[in-house]
N, C-alpha and C positions, 0 to 999 in steps of 0.2 A: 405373692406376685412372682412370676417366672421369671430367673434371670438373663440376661441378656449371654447368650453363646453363642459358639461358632463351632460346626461342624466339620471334621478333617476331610470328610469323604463325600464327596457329594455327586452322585452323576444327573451328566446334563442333557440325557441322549435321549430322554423322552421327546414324544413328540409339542407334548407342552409347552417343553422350552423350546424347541424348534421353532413353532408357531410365534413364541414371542420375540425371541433374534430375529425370525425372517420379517414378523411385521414394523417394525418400528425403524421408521425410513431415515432416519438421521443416525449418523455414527457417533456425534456426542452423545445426543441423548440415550444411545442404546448404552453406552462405557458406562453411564451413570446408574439410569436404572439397574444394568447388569449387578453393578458394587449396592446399591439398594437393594433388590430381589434377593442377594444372595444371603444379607443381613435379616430378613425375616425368616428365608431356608434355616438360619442357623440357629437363630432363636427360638424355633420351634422344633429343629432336632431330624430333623427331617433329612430323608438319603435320595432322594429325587423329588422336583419340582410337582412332578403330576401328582404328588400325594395332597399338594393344596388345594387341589378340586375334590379331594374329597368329603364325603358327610354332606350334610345338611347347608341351607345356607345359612343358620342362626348359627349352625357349630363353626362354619369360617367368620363371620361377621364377629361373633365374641373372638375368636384368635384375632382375627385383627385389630380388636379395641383391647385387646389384651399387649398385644404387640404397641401400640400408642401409650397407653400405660408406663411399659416399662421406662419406655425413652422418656415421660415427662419429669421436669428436673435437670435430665441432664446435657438434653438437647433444646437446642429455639424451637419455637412456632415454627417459624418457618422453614426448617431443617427437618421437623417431625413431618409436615406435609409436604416438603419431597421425596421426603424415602416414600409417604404412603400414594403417590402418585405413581411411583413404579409398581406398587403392589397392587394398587387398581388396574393399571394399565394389561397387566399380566392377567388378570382377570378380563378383562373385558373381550385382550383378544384371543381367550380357551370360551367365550362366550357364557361367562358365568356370571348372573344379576345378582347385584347383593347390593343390599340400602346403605351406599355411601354417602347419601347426608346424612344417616343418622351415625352410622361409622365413624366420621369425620369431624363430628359435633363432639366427642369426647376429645379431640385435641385439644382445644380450646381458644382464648385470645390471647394474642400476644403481640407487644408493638414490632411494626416492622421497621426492620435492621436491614436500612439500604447501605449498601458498597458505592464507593467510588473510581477512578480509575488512578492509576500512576501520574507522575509528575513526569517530564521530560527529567528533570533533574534529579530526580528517583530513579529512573532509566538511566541514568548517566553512572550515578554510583556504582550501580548494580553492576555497567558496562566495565566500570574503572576495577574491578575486582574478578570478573569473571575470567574462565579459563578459553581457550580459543572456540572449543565445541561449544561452551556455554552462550558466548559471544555470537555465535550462529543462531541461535536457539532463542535469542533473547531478541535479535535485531530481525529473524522474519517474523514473528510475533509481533512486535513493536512495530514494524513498517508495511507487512502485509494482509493482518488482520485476519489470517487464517484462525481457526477453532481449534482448540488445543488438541483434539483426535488428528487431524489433516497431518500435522506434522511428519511422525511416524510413516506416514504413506509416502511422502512426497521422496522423488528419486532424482538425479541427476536431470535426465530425460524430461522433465515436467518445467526448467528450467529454462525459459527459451532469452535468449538476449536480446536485447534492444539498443545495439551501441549511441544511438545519436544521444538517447541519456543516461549513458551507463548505467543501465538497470538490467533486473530478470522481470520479464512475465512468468507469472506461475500458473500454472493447472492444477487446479483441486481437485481431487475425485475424480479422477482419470476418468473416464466411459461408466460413471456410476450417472441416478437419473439428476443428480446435485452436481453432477460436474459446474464448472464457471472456473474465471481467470482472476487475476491480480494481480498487482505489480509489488516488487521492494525497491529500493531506494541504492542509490549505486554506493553507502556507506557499508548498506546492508551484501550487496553482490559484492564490494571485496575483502568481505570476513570471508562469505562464502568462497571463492576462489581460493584465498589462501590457506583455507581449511580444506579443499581439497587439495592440495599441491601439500601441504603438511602428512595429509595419508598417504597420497602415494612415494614421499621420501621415504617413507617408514615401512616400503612394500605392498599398501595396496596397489593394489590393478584399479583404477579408476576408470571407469565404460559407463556408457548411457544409463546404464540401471542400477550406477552404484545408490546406495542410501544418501541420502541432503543429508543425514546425522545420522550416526553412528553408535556402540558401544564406544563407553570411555574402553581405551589398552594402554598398556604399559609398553612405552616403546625400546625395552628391552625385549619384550616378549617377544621376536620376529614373528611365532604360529598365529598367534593372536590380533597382531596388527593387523595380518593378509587377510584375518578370515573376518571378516566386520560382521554384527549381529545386532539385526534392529531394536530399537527401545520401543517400551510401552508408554500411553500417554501419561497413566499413574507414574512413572518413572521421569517422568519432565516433570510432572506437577512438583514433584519432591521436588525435580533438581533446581525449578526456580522459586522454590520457596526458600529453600536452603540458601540460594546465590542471594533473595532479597533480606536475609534475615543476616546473613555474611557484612553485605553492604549496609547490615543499619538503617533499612528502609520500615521492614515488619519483623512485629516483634514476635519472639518466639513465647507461642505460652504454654504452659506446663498444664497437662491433661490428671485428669483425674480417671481411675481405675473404670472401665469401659470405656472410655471417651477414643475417639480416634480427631484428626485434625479437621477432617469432613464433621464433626459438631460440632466445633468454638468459630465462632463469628469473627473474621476479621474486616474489617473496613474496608482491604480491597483484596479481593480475589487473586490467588495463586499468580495465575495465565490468565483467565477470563479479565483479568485488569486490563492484562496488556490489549487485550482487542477492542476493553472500554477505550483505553486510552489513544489510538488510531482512531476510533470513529469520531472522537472527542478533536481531534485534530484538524482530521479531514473537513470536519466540518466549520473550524475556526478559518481553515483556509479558504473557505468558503466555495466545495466540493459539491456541485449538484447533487440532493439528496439522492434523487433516486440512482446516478450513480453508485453514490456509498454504499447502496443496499443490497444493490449488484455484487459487488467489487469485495461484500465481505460474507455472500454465499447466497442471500436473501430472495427470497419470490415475493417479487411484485403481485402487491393484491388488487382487486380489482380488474378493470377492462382494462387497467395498462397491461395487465400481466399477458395478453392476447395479442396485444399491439405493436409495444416497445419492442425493438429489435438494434439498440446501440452494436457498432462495433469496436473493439477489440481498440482499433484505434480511436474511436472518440470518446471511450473509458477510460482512454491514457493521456488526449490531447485536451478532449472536450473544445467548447469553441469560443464564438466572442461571446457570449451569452452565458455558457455553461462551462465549467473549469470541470478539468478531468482529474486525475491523478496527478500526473505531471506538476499542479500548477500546487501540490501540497507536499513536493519535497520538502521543501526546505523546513516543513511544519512537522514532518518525519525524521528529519535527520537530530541521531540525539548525540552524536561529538560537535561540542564547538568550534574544532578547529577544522573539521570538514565544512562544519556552516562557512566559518572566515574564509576557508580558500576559496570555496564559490563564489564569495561576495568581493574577494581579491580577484578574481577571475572574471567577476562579471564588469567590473571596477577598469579592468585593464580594458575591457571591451570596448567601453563607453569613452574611454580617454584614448584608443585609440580613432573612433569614429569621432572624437571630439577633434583631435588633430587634424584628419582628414578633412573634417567641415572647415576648420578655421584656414587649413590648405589653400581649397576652394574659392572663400569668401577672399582670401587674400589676393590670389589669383585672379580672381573679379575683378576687386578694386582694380589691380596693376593695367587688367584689359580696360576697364572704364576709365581709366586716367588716359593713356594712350587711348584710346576711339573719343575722346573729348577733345584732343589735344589736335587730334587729325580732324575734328568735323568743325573747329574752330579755326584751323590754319589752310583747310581747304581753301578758299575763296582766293588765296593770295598763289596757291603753288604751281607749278608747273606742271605739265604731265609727265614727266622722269619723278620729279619729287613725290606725286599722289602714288605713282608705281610703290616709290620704295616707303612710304608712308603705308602705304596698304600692305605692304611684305612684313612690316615690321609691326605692325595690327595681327595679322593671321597669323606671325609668328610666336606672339604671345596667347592667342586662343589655341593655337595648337598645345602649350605647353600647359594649359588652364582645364580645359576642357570643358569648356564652353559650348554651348551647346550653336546650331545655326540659328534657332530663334531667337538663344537670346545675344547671338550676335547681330542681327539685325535689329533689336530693338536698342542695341548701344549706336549702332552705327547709320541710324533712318536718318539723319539728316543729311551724314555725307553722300548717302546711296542716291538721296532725291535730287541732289546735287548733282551727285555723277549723272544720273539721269537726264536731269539738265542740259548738264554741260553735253553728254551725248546727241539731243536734238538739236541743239544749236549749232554741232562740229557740221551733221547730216544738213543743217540749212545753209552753213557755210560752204561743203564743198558742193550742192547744186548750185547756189546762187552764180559759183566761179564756172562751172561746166557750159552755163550758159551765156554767157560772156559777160555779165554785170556786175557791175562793181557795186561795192554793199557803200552808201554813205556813212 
Protein backbone atom coordinates (compact mmCIF):
# COMPACT_ATOMS: atom_id res chain seq x y z
CA UNK A 1 0.00 0.00 0.00
CA UNK A 2 1.31 3.47 -1.10
CA UNK A 3 2.21 5.81 1.57
CA UNK A 4 0.62 8.93 2.02
CA UNK A 5 3.34 12.08 0.74
CA UNK A 6 3.59 15.25 -0.19
CA UNK A 7 5.27 16.78 -3.05
CA UNK A 8 7.75 19.96 -2.59
CA UNK A 9 7.20 21.15 -6.07
CA UNK A 10 4.20 21.09 -7.60
CA UNK A 11 3.20 23.52 -10.58
CA UNK A 12 -0.18 24.67 -11.01
CA UNK A 13 -0.18 26.49 -14.36
CA UNK A 14 -1.83 23.86 -16.43
CA UNK A 15 -4.72 24.60 -17.82
CA UNK A 16 -6.48 21.71 -15.77
CA UNK A 17 -5.94 23.45 -12.85
CA UNK A 18 -7.15 26.63 -14.35
CA UNK A 19 -10.25 24.99 -15.35
CA UNK A 20 -10.77 23.75 -11.91
CA UNK A 21 -10.05 27.25 -9.86
CA UNK A 22 -12.02 29.03 -12.50
CA UNK A 23 -15.11 26.57 -12.21
CA UNK A 24 -15.93 26.20 -8.83
CA UNK A 25 -18.09 29.39 -7.88
CA UNK A 26 -17.72 29.49 -4.13
CA UNK A 27 -14.52 30.77 -2.43
CA UNK A 28 -14.88 28.30 0.63
CA UNK A 29 -15.51 25.60 -1.22
CA UNK A 30 -12.56 26.27 -3.74
CA UNK A 31 -9.87 26.81 -0.21
CA UNK A 32 -11.10 23.31 0.64
CA UNK A 33 -10.93 21.34 -2.29
CA UNK A 34 -7.80 23.40 -3.23
CA UNK A 35 -6.04 21.72 0.41
CA UNK A 36 -7.88 18.18 -0.81
CA UNK A 37 -6.63 18.19 -4.51
CA UNK A 38 -3.45 19.00 -3.62
CA UNK A 39 -3.33 15.85 -0.87
CA UNK A 40 -4.01 13.30 -3.78
CA UNK A 41 -1.27 15.47 -6.15
CA UNK A 42 0.94 14.46 -3.45
CA UNK A 43 0.24 11.04 -2.77
CA UNK A 44 0.70 10.11 -5.87
CA UNK A 45 3.93 11.99 -6.57
CA UNK A 46 2.90 13.91 -9.26
CA UNK A 47 4.56 17.47 -10.53
CA UNK A 48 1.42 18.95 -12.28
CA UNK A 49 -2.22 18.40 -11.89
CA UNK A 50 -2.84 17.44 -15.82
CA UNK A 51 -0.90 14.23 -15.25
CA UNK A 52 -4.26 12.92 -13.44
CA UNK A 53 -6.09 12.82 -16.65
CA UNK A 54 -3.80 10.65 -17.84
CA UNK A 55 -4.10 6.84 -18.80
CA UNK A 56 -6.96 4.96 -18.93
CA UNK A 57 -10.01 5.36 -16.92
CA UNK A 58 -9.54 1.84 -14.88
CA UNK A 59 -5.67 3.20 -14.40
CA UNK A 60 -7.24 6.57 -12.56
CA UNK A 61 -10.19 4.74 -10.93
CA UNK A 62 -7.71 2.06 -9.25
CA UNK A 63 -5.45 5.35 -8.13
CA UNK A 64 -8.32 6.66 -6.68
CA UNK A 65 -9.41 3.65 -4.77
CA UNK A 66 -5.85 3.28 -3.98
CA UNK A 67 -5.72 6.77 -2.73
CA UNK A 68 -9.14 5.83 -0.29
CA UNK A 69 -7.18 2.92 0.80
CA UNK A 70 -4.51 4.61 2.23
CA UNK A 71 -6.67 7.16 4.30
CA UNK A 72 -8.83 4.15 5.79
CA UNK A 73 -7.97 3.96 9.54
CA UNK A 74 -6.73 6.93 9.80
CA UNK A 75 -9.35 9.33 8.70
CA UNK A 76 -13.52 9.35 9.29
CA UNK A 77 -15.99 8.22 6.64
CA UNK A 78 -16.76 11.34 6.33
CA UNK A 79 -13.42 13.20 6.06
CA UNK A 80 -12.38 10.38 3.39
CA UNK A 81 -15.55 11.60 1.30
CA UNK A 82 -14.68 15.14 1.39
CA UNK A 83 -11.26 14.90 0.17
CA UNK A 84 -12.73 12.49 -2.52
CA UNK A 85 -15.35 15.00 -3.62
CA UNK A 86 -12.73 17.43 -4.45
CA UNK A 87 -10.99 14.69 -6.56
CA UNK A 88 -14.10 14.05 -8.34
CA UNK A 89 -14.97 17.43 -8.67
CA UNK A 90 -11.58 18.03 -10.60
CA UNK A 91 -12.52 15.35 -12.75
CA UNK A 92 -15.68 16.32 -13.78
CA UNK A 93 -14.86 19.73 -14.58
CA UNK A 94 -11.38 18.40 -17.09
CA UNK A 95 -14.67 16.36 -18.34
CA UNK A 96 -13.36 12.97 -17.40
CA UNK A 97 -16.08 9.97 -16.69
CA UNK A 98 -15.02 7.59 -14.30
CA UNK A 99 -17.38 4.98 -12.15
CA UNK A 100 -17.69 6.98 -8.88
CA UNK A 101 -20.18 4.64 -7.29
CA UNK A 102 -18.16 2.06 -7.62
CA UNK A 103 -14.87 4.33 -6.65
CA UNK A 104 -16.79 5.44 -3.68
CA UNK A 105 -18.11 1.97 -2.67
CA UNK A 106 -14.64 1.12 -1.29
CA UNK A 107 -14.88 3.77 1.39
CA UNK A 108 -17.13 2.38 3.12
CA UNK A 109 -19.83 2.84 6.28
CA UNK A 110 -19.20 4.77 8.83
CA UNK A 111 -21.61 6.49 11.56
CA UNK A 112 -21.93 10.02 11.09
CA UNK A 113 -19.99 12.48 13.42
CA UNK A 114 -22.24 15.58 13.47
CA UNK A 115 -20.69 18.96 14.93
CA UNK A 116 -22.48 21.32 16.95
CA UNK A 117 -22.07 24.94 17.31
CA UNK A 118 -20.34 27.29 20.29
CA UNK A 119 -22.02 28.22 23.35
CA UNK A 120 -22.40 32.09 23.95
CA UNK A 121 -20.49 31.25 27.04
CA UNK A 122 -17.65 29.48 24.98
CA UNK A 123 -17.57 32.71 23.02
CA UNK A 124 -17.22 34.65 26.05
CA UNK A 125 -14.10 32.66 27.37
CA UNK A 126 -12.59 32.69 24.23
CA UNK A 127 -13.32 36.73 24.14
CA UNK A 128 -11.98 36.79 27.90
CA UNK A 129 -8.42 35.67 26.63
CA UNK A 130 -8.04 36.72 23.19
CA UNK A 131 -5.72 39.47 21.91
CA UNK A 132 -7.31 42.75 20.30
CA UNK A 133 -6.87 41.39 16.61
CA UNK A 134 -8.16 38.12 17.89
CA UNK A 135 -11.13 39.79 19.50
CA UNK A 136 -11.86 41.25 15.86
CA UNK A 137 -11.80 38.03 14.27
CA UNK A 138 -13.83 36.31 16.75
CA UNK A 139 -16.74 38.99 17.15
CA UNK A 140 -17.38 39.35 13.20
CA UNK A 141 -17.70 35.71 12.98
CA UNK A 142 -19.80 35.30 16.00
CA UNK A 143 -22.12 38.30 15.11
CA UNK A 144 -21.99 38.44 11.23
CA UNK A 145 -21.99 34.96 10.14
CA UNK A 146 -19.61 35.51 7.25
CA UNK A 147 -17.71 32.17 5.93
CA UNK A 148 -14.46 31.65 7.14
CA UNK A 149 -12.82 32.60 3.39
CA UNK A 150 -14.87 36.31 3.40
CA UNK A 151 -12.74 37.41 6.21
CA UNK A 152 -9.26 37.89 4.58
CA UNK A 153 -11.22 39.94 1.81
CA UNK A 154 -13.12 42.27 3.73
CA UNK A 155 -11.42 45.95 3.86
CA UNK A 156 -12.20 49.06 5.63
CA UNK A 157 -14.34 50.25 2.73
CA UNK A 158 -16.96 47.24 2.85
CA UNK A 159 -17.72 48.62 6.41
CA UNK A 160 -20.62 50.92 5.98
CA UNK A 161 -22.05 52.44 9.50
CA UNK A 162 -25.45 52.65 10.58
CA UNK A 163 -25.37 55.01 13.70
CA UNK A 164 -29.04 54.92 14.82
CA UNK A 165 -27.61 51.37 16.03
CA UNK A 166 -24.27 51.52 16.37
CA UNK A 167 -23.43 48.82 13.95
CA UNK A 168 -21.49 48.10 10.57
CA UNK A 169 -23.27 46.82 7.50
CA UNK A 170 -20.85 44.61 5.84
CA UNK A 171 -20.40 43.74 1.93
CA UNK A 172 -19.23 40.28 1.23
CA UNK A 173 -17.79 39.58 -2.00
CA UNK A 174 -17.38 42.92 -3.19
CA UNK A 175 -18.81 42.94 -7.13
CA UNK A 176 -18.23 39.09 -7.11
CA UNK A 177 -21.61 37.02 -8.52
CA UNK A 178 -22.17 36.09 -4.37
CA UNK A 179 -21.87 39.52 -3.32
CA UNK A 180 -24.86 40.20 -0.31
CA UNK A 181 -24.68 42.32 2.99
CA UNK A 182 -24.82 41.83 6.87
CA UNK A 183 -24.66 43.36 9.73
CA UNK A 184 -22.38 43.14 13.32
CA UNK A 185 -23.46 44.08 16.32
CA UNK A 186 -22.18 47.51 17.85
CA UNK A 187 -20.10 45.21 20.50
CA UNK A 188 -18.65 43.76 17.56
CA UNK A 189 -17.98 47.67 15.66
CA UNK A 190 -16.20 48.93 18.75
CA UNK A 191 -13.49 46.23 18.92
CA UNK A 192 -13.41 47.02 15.33
CA UNK A 193 -12.71 50.82 15.69
CA UNK A 194 -10.51 50.44 18.29
CA UNK A 195 -8.36 48.08 16.53
CA UNK A 196 -8.13 50.37 13.86
CA UNK A 197 -7.18 53.45 16.05
CA UNK A 198 -4.54 50.81 17.70
CA UNK A 199 -2.83 50.43 14.09
CA UNK A 200 -2.68 53.61 13.22
CA UNK A 201 -0.91 54.77 16.83
CA UNK A 202 1.65 52.32 15.86
CA UNK A 203 2.00 54.17 12.06
CA UNK A 204 -0.39 52.69 9.87
CA UNK A 205 -2.01 55.06 7.40
CA UNK A 206 -5.49 53.77 7.78
CA UNK A 207 -7.62 54.75 4.27
CA UNK A 208 -10.67 53.12 2.82
CA UNK A 209 -8.86 49.86 1.72
CA UNK A 210 -6.99 49.31 4.65
CA UNK A 211 -7.43 45.41 5.73
CA UNK A 212 -10.50 44.71 8.57
CA UNK A 213 -7.45 42.38 9.97
CA UNK A 214 -4.30 42.43 9.55
CA UNK A 215 -0.82 40.50 10.12
CA UNK A 216 -0.09 40.18 13.85
CA UNK A 217 3.54 42.96 14.35
CA UNK A 218 5.43 43.57 16.85
CA UNK A 219 5.07 47.11 17.75
CA UNK A 220 8.52 47.76 18.29
CA UNK A 221 8.92 46.88 14.69
CA UNK A 222 7.87 50.56 13.26
CA UNK A 223 8.72 48.93 9.12
CA UNK A 224 6.52 46.20 9.89
CA UNK A 225 3.70 48.00 11.69
CA UNK A 226 3.20 50.51 8.54
CA UNK A 227 3.49 47.83 6.06
CA UNK A 228 0.19 45.48 7.01
CA UNK A 229 0.06 42.09 5.09
CA UNK A 230 -2.97 40.12 4.64
CA UNK A 231 -3.66 36.64 6.42
CA UNK A 232 -4.79 33.45 4.76
CA UNK A 233 -8.04 31.70 5.78
CA UNK A 234 -5.91 28.59 6.96
CA UNK A 235 -4.09 31.03 9.02
CA UNK A 236 -7.53 32.16 11.06
CA UNK A 237 -8.49 28.67 11.25
CA UNK A 238 -5.22 27.92 13.26
CA UNK A 239 -5.69 31.22 15.06
CA UNK A 240 -9.18 30.36 16.46
CA UNK A 241 -8.49 26.96 17.20
CA UNK A 242 -5.57 27.88 19.14
CA UNK A 243 -7.61 31.03 21.01
CA UNK A 244 -10.46 28.13 21.75
CA UNK A 245 -8.17 25.54 22.88
CA UNK A 246 -6.25 28.76 25.02
CA UNK A 247 -9.73 29.38 26.68
CA UNK A 248 -10.55 25.75 27.47
CA UNK A 249 -13.34 25.49 25.22
CA UNK A 250 -11.63 22.53 22.59
CA UNK A 251 -9.53 20.22 23.26
CA UNK A 252 -6.28 19.80 21.84
CA UNK A 253 -5.60 16.40 20.51
CA UNK A 254 -2.39 14.81 19.66
CA UNK A 255 -2.19 13.52 15.95
CA UNK A 256 -0.58 10.48 15.05
CA UNK A 257 2.20 10.37 12.10
CA UNK A 258 0.30 11.56 8.85
CA UNK A 259 -2.55 12.81 10.55
CA UNK A 260 -3.03 16.64 10.18
CA UNK A 261 -5.98 18.45 12.17
CA UNK A 262 -8.28 18.48 9.09
CA UNK A 263 -8.70 14.31 10.10
CA UNK A 264 -9.57 14.18 13.93
CA UNK A 265 -13.32 15.01 14.46
CA UNK A 266 -14.00 17.64 16.67
CA UNK A 267 -17.50 18.27 17.88
CA UNK A 268 -17.43 21.68 16.78
CA UNK A 269 -15.82 23.27 14.02
CA UNK A 270 -12.82 25.60 14.06
CA UNK A 271 -14.83 28.81 12.50
CA UNK A 272 -17.60 27.08 10.86
CA UNK A 273 -19.04 26.84 14.59
CA UNK A 274 -18.97 30.27 14.98
CA UNK A 275 -21.42 30.83 11.82
CA UNK A 276 -23.31 27.48 13.31
CA UNK A 277 -23.66 29.51 16.31
CA UNK A 278 -25.16 33.00 14.70
CA UNK A 279 -27.63 31.02 12.72
CA UNK A 280 -28.46 29.20 15.98
CA UNK A 281 -29.24 32.60 17.43
CA UNK A 282 -30.73 34.37 14.76
CA UNK A 283 -33.00 32.10 14.81
CA UNK A 284 -33.76 31.65 18.69
CA UNK A 285 -34.50 35.53 18.27
CA UNK A 286 -36.92 34.54 16.08
CA UNK A 287 -35.29 36.13 12.63
CA UNK A 288 -37.33 35.53 9.52
CA UNK A 289 -35.88 32.48 8.09
CA UNK A 290 -35.50 33.56 4.86
CA UNK A 291 -33.86 36.58 5.95
CA UNK A 292 -31.09 34.40 7.78
CA UNK A 293 -30.23 32.82 4.56
CA UNK A 294 -29.85 36.10 2.98
CA UNK A 295 -27.97 37.73 5.53
CA UNK A 296 -25.46 34.61 5.81
CA UNK A 297 -24.71 34.55 1.83
CA UNK A 298 -27.52 31.81 0.85
CA UNK A 299 -29.57 31.62 -2.58
CA UNK A 300 -32.93 31.44 -2.26
CA UNK A 301 -34.33 28.13 -3.87
CA UNK A 302 -37.07 27.99 -5.72
CA UNK A 303 -39.64 30.83 -7.31
CA UNK A 304 -38.75 32.90 -4.32
CA UNK A 305 -35.25 33.11 -5.65
CA UNK A 306 -36.92 35.16 -8.81
CA UNK A 307 -39.23 37.20 -6.77
CA UNK A 308 -37.98 38.05 -3.24
CA UNK A 309 -36.34 41.39 -3.52
CA UNK A 310 -35.84 42.52 0.49
CA UNK A 311 -33.96 45.71 1.17
CA UNK A 312 -30.99 46.48 2.88
CA UNK A 313 -33.29 47.96 5.28
CA UNK A 314 -35.91 45.45 6.00
CA UNK A 315 -32.87 42.77 6.48
CA UNK A 316 -31.89 45.05 9.21
CA UNK A 317 -35.31 46.52 10.52
CA UNK A 318 -37.71 43.73 9.30
CA UNK A 319 -41.42 44.59 10.30
CA UNK A 320 -44.32 43.93 12.50
CA UNK A 321 -44.54 40.59 11.12
CA UNK A 322 -41.03 39.73 10.18
CA UNK A 323 -37.84 40.57 12.69
CA UNK A 324 -34.86 41.50 10.88
CA UNK A 325 -31.41 41.61 12.17
CA UNK A 326 -31.77 44.39 14.41
CA UNK A 327 -34.39 42.65 16.63
CA UNK A 328 -31.37 39.63 17.32
CA UNK A 329 -28.87 41.89 18.91
CA UNK A 330 -29.09 41.30 21.89
CA UNK A 331 -28.95 37.26 20.98
CA UNK A 332 -25.48 38.36 19.22
CA UNK A 333 -24.08 40.20 21.87
CA UNK A 334 -21.59 37.80 23.81
CA UNK A 335 -20.05 40.52 26.83
CA UNK A 336 -22.52 40.68 29.53
CA UNK A 337 -21.89 43.79 30.65
CA UNK A 338 -22.60 45.25 27.01
CA UNK A 339 -25.96 43.22 27.39
CA UNK A 340 -26.62 44.98 31.11
CA UNK A 341 -25.80 48.42 29.73
CA UNK A 342 -28.43 48.12 26.99
CA UNK A 343 -30.81 46.82 29.44
CA UNK A 344 -29.73 49.92 32.00
CA UNK A 345 -30.19 51.98 29.03
CA UNK A 346 -33.25 50.80 27.88
CA UNK A 347 -34.48 50.73 31.71
CA UNK A 348 -33.67 54.55 32.02
CA UNK A 349 -35.93 54.84 28.96
CA UNK A 350 -38.87 53.51 30.11
CA UNK A 351 -38.52 55.15 33.68
CA UNK A 352 -38.23 58.14 32.02
CA UNK A 353 -41.49 57.79 29.79
CA UNK A 354 -42.79 56.31 33.07
CA UNK A 355 -42.32 59.76 34.77
CA UNK A 356 -43.62 61.77 32.04
CA UNK A 357 -46.89 59.55 32.00
CA UNK A 358 -47.34 59.82 35.60
CA UNK A 359 -46.47 63.83 34.74
CA UNK A 360 -49.37 63.93 32.67
CA UNK A 361 -52.05 61.69 34.52
CA UNK A 362 -51.16 64.05 37.50
CA UNK A 363 -51.65 67.06 35.60
CA UNK A 364 -55.05 65.63 34.66
CA UNK A 365 -56.23 64.98 37.67
CA UNK A 366 -55.18 68.71 39.09
CA UNK A 367 -57.14 70.06 35.58
CA UNK A 368 -60.18 67.59 36.47
CA UNK A 369 -60.36 68.67 40.16
CA UNK A 370 -60.46 72.41 39.06
CA UNK A 371 -62.99 72.07 35.81
CA UNK A 372 -65.31 70.01 38.45
CA UNK A 373 -64.95 72.55 41.10
CA UNK A 374 -65.80 75.46 38.37
CA UNK A 375 -68.83 73.42 36.53
CA UNK A 376 -70.24 72.70 40.20
CA UNK A 377 -69.87 76.38 41.56
CA UNK A 378 -70.93 77.81 38.09
CA UNK A 379 -74.63 78.14 38.91
CA UNK A 380 -73.86 80.46 41.95
CA UNK A 381 -71.09 82.96 40.24
CA UNK A 382 -70.88 86.01 38.92
CA UNK A 383 -69.71 86.95 35.63
CA UNK A 384 -66.09 88.50 36.93
CA UNK A 385 -65.98 85.22 39.12
CA UNK A 386 -66.74 82.74 35.94
CA UNK A 387 -64.01 85.12 34.10
CA UNK A 388 -61.44 84.35 36.63
CA UNK A 389 -62.59 80.87 37.29
CA UNK A 390 -62.11 80.15 33.63
CA UNK A 391 -58.42 81.92 33.63
CA UNK A 392 -57.66 79.84 36.31
CA UNK A 393 -59.03 76.37 34.36
CA UNK A 394 -56.91 77.38 30.96
CA UNK A 395 -54.20 78.15 33.37
CA UNK A 396 -53.74 74.80 34.62
CA UNK A 397 -54.32 73.19 30.97
CA UNK A 398 -51.88 75.41 29.71
CA UNK A 399 -49.37 73.89 32.16
CA UNK A 400 -50.78 70.12 31.70
CA UNK A 401 -51.10 69.83 28.21
CA UNK A 402 -54.19 69.00 27.77
CA UNK A 403 -55.32 68.69 24.83
CA UNK A 404 -58.86 70.89 23.36
CA UNK A 405 -60.89 67.72 23.29
CA UNK A 406 -60.22 66.63 26.24
CA UNK A 407 -60.81 69.88 27.59
CA UNK A 408 -64.05 70.00 26.51
CA UNK A 409 -64.96 66.75 27.60
CA UNK A 410 -64.02 67.98 31.44
CA UNK A 411 -65.62 71.07 30.94
CA UNK A 412 -69.31 70.11 28.69
CA UNK A 413 -71.34 70.93 31.53
CA UNK A 414 -70.05 74.44 32.37
CA UNK A 415 -69.82 75.30 28.46
CA UNK A 416 -73.65 74.16 28.16
CA UNK A 417 -74.17 76.52 30.85
CA UNK A 418 -72.35 79.29 29.59
CA UNK A 419 -74.30 78.54 26.50
CA UNK A 420 -77.27 79.05 28.51
CA UNK A 421 -76.66 81.58 30.29
CA UNK A 422 -75.51 83.32 26.86
CA UNK A 423 -79.33 82.99 25.28
CA UNK A 424 -80.81 84.29 28.10
CA UNK A 425 -78.36 87.59 28.55
CA UNK A 426 -79.32 87.98 24.24
CA UNK A 427 -83.25 87.48 25.62
CA UNK A 428 -82.75 89.83 28.24
CA UNK A 429 -81.17 92.74 26.45
CA UNK A 430 -84.11 92.43 23.57
CA UNK A 431 -86.80 92.14 25.84
CA UNK A 432 -85.31 95.80 27.64
CA UNK A 433 -84.68 97.40 23.96
CA UNK A 434 -88.21 97.07 23.37
CA UNK A 435 -89.63 98.67 26.35
CA UNK A 436 -90.91 95.50 28.32
CA UNK A 437 -90.35 94.55 31.37
CA UNK A 438 -89.72 90.83 32.01
CA UNK A 439 -92.04 89.53 35.05
Amino acid sequence: MTKMSTTPAISYGSQAWVNFVNLLDNKETLTGYTHDIRQYIGFLKLQDPAELLNGTAEKQENLAISFIMSMKGKRSVSRIRRIMAAVKAFYDINRVTLNWKFILRHVGKGKTLKDTSYSMEQIRKALAVASLRNKVMLLVYASSGVRRAALPELRKRHLVPIDTYGIYKIVVYENDDEEYITYCTPECRAVIDEYFEYRARYGERITPESLLVRDEFNREDQFRATKPQPIKASTISTTMIELFEKAGVRQRIKLTEGQTRFDVHQSIKGVHGLRKTWDTQMTLAGVQPLWIELLEGHRIKGMKSHYLRPTDEQLLEGSDRLYGYAHAIDYLTVNEENRLKKQVQELRIKKTELDALKARVDAMDEVYGVAKRFNEEFPKLSDVDINLKLLNVLTHVTKSGVSPEELYTLMAPAFKSLQNFGRKGKEKDATQASGDQPT
